[in-house]
N, C-alpha and C positions, 0 to 999 in steps of 0.2 A: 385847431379843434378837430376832434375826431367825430367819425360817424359813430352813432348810437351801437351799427352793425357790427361793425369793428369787437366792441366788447360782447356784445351779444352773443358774436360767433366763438367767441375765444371761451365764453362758458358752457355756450354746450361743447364745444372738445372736450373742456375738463371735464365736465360732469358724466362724457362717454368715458371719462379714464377714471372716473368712479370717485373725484372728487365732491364735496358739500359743501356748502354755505350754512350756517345758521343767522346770519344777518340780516337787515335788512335789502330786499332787491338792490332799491335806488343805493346801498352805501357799497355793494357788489359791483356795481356799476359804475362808480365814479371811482373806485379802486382801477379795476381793469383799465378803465377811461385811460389814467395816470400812466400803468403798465404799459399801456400802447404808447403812448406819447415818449418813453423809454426807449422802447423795442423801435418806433419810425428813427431815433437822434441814433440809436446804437447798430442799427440796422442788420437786426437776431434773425437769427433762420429762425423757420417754423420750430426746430426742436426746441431749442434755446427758448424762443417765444412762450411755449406752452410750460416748461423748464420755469421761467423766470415767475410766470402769470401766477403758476400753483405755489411756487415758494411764498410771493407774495401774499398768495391769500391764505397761507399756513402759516406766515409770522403774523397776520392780522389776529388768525383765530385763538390764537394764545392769548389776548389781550393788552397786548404790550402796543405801547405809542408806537406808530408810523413813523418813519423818515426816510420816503421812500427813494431815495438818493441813497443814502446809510444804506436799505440793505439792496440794490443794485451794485455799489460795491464790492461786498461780500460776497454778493453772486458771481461776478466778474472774476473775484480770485479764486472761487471754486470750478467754475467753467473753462478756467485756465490751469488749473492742478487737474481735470478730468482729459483737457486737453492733451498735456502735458504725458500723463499715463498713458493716452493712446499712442504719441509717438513712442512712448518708449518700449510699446508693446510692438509696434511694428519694425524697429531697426535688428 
């Protein structure tokens, strides 16, 4: 189980990076909850962290079903083609 603080903190980061919510607090909160629980198994830096947090909460705002596994995924093969281009930018 996670600390309450844990999500808490992870939204005011985003909302300093100028992300929104129009949902409700408590469903904000048991989203993020989730994302940590991700971010502790997969053990994300902070970039990645705040990276994965705001994807998540911009696939939710679209309205489309969760599967927050499914799009962790997706995230992973994109943070691996972003990866990917920095090495190729540095050789």
């Amino acid at each position: 189980m996670i600390e309450d603080s844990e999500a808490d903190e992870i939204w005011v980061r985003l909302q300093y990076g100028g992300d929104a919510w129009d949902g409700l607090p408590s469903e904000r909160h048991d989203l993020l909850g989730e994302a940590v629980q991700v971010v502790r198994q997969c053990s994300l830096d902070d970039t990645a962290t705040l990276t994965w947090c705001a994807k998540l909460m911009a696939t939710v705002a679209t309205g489309r079903h969760v599967n927050v596994a499914h799009i962790f995924v997706n995230f992973q093969k994109e943070l691996t083609g972003l990866y990917d281009d920095d090495l190729q930018n540095t050789v």
